[in-house]
C-alpha positions in Angstrom: 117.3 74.9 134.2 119.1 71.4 133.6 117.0 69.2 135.8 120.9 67.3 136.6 121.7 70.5 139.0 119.5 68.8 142.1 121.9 66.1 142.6 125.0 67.3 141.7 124.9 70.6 144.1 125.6 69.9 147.7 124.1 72.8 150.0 125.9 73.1 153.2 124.2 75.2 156.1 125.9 77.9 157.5 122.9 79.9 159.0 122.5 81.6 162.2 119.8 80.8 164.7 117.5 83.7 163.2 114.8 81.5 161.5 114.3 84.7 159.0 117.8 84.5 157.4 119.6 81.5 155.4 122.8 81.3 154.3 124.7 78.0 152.7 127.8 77.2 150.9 127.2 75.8 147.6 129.7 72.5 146.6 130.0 70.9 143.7 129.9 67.3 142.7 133.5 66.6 143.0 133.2 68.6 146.8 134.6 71.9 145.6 132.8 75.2 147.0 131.4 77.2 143.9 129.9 79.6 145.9 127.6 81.4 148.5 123.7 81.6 149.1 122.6 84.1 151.4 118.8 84.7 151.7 116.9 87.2 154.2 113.5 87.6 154.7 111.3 90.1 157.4 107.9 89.8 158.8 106.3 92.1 156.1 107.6 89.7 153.6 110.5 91.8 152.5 113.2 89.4 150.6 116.8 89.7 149.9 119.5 87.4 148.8 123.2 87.5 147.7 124.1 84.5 145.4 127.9 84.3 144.4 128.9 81.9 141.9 132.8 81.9 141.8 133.9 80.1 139.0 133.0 81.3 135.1 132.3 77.4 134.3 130.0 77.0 137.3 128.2 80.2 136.1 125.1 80.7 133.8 123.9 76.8 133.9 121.1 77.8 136.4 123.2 77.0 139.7 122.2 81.1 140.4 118.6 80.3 140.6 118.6 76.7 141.8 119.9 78.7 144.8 117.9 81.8 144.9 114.7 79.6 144.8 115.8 77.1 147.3 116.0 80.2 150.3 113.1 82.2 148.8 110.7 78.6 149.2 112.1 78.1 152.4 112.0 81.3 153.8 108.1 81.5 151.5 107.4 78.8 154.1 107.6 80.9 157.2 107.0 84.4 156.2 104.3 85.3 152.9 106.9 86.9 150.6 105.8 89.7 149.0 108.7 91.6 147.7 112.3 90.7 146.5 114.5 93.6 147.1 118.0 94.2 144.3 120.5 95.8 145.7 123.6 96.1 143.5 126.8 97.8 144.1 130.6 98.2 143.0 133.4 98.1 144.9 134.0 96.7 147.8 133.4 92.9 148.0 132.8 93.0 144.1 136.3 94.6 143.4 136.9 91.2 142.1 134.5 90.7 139.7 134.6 92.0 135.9 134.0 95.4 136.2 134.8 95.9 139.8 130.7 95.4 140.2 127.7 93.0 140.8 126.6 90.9 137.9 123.4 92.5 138.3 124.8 96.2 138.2 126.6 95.3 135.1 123.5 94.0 133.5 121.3 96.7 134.8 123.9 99.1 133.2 124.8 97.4 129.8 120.5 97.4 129.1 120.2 101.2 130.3 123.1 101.7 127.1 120.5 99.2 124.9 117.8 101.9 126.1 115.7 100.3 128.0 113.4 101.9 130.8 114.8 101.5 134.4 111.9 99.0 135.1 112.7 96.9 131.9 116.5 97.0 132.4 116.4 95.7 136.3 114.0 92.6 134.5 117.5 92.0 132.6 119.5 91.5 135.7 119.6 87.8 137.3 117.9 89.3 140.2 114.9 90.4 137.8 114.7 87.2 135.9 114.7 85.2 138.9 111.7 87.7 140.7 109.6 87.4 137.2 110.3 83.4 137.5 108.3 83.5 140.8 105.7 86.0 139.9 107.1 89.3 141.0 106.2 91.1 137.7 106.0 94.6 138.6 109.6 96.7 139.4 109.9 99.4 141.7 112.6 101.8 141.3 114.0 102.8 144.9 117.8 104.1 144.3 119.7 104.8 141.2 123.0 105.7 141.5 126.4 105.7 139.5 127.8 103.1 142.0 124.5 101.4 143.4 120.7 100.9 142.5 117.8 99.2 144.4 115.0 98.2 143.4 111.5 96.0 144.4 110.1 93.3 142.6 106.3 93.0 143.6 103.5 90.8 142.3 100.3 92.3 140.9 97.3 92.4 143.5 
């Protein structure tokens, strides 16, 4: 990750009073919104987060994980996280985006087509390189289905 994305990202809260769950808008250096972080985490140290970076020239330059790890460590800090949960859809809210479908759906689908195992194909997603990043090295297959999958990222006992 370029080390220059800490001070040009400005994070603006936009959380609830729920100490489990984060959410902030994500700005720019000239003060332009390039996206969404949305991060929530349970007592069992379940984790889930939404990260929507809007613009192609905002995307792939490590903004995605700057933001990921920024809720994860803060919601680390009051709940042990032991899992991150992927969910990825199509439709709906990602009718706008290539392919009508997450970024991590489309990823997760194009490494299926490479043949890759369910478990090694999730690890190709954003979500997966992100989990491995912070130690969550094992996958857990929960729902696979032409429109959705789910899956857990754990760490080894």
């Amino acid at each position: 990750m370029d080390k220059s994305i800490n001070t040009e990202l400005t994070y603006t809260e936009t959380s609830s009073e729920n100490k489990l769950s984060k959410s902030y808008d994500i700005y720019d250096n000239k003060k332009t919104i390039i996206g969404t972080a949305e991060g929530f985490a349970n007592e069992r140290g379940d984790f889930l987060s939404v990260i929507k970076i809007f613009h192609k020239k905002s995307q792939n330059k490590g903004i995605g994980f700057h933001a990921f790890n920024k809720i994860y460590q803060e919601l680390n800090r009051i709940t042990n996280i032991k899992s991150i949960t992927g969910s990825w859809h199509s439709g709906g809210e990602f009718n706008d985006f290539e392919n009508g479908m997450s970024t991590n759906l489309k990823c997760f689908k194009e490494a299926l087509k490479l043949g890759l195992t369910e478990e090694a194909a999730a690890f190709e997603t954003p979500t997966g390189k992100w989990a491995r990043k912070l130690g969550h090295n094992i996958c857990q297959i929960i729902l696979i289905s032409t429109s959705e999958v789910t899956v857990k990222f754990i760490k080894a006992s």
